[in-house]
PLY file of the C-alpha trace (Angstrom):
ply
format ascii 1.0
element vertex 57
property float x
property float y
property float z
element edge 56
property int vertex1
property int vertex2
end_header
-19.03 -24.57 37.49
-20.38 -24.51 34.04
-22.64 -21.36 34.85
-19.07 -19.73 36.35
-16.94 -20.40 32.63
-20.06 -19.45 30.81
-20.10 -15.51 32.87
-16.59 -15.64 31.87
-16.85 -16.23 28.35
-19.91 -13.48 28.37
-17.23 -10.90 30.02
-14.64 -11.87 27.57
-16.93 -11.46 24.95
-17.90 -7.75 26.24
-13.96 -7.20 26.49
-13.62 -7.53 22.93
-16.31 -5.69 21.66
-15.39 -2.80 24.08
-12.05 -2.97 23.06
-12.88 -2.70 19.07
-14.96 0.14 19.87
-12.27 2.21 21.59
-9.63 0.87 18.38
-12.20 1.73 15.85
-12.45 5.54 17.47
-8.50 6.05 17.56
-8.14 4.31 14.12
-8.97 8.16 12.32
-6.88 10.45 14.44
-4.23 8.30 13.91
-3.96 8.24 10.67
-4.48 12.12 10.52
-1.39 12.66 12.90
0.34 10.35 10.55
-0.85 12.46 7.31
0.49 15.66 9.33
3.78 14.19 10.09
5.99 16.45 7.40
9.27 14.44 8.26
11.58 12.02 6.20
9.94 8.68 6.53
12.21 5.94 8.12
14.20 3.49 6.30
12.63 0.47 7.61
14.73 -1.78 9.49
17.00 -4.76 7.86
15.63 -8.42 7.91
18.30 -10.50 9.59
17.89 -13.98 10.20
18.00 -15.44 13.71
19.27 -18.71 12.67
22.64 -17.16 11.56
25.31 -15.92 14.01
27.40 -12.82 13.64
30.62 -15.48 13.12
28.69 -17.38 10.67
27.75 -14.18 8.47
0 1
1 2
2 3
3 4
4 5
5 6
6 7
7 8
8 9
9 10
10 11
11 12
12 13
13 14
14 15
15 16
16 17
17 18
18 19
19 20
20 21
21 22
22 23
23 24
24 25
25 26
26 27
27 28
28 29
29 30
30 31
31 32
32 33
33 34
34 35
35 36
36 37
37 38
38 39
39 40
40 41
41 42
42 43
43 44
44 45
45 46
46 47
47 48
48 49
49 50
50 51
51 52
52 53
53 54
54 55
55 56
């Protein structure tokens, strides 16, 4: 069993790194795509608290 979790952790491990590889490689195009973009830049959304209803606002 303990030689079963510890392949598991070793594949999860892999996972990771693999996955921060293929980030790290899309990381620089897209921030050129975003440097290209020549449109208005979005007003960013409002903040609303969930707590509050619509009949308590």
């Amino acid at each position: 069993m303990r030689e079963e979790l510890d392949g598991l952790i070793l594949l999860s491990d892999e996972a990771v790194t693999v996955l921060e590889k293929q980030v790290a490689k899309e990381l620089p195009s897209a921030r050129a795509a975003a440097a290209d973009h020549d449109g208005p830049v979005p007003e960013p959304l409002p903040v609303t608290d969930p707590r509050r209803t619509a009949e308590s606002a």
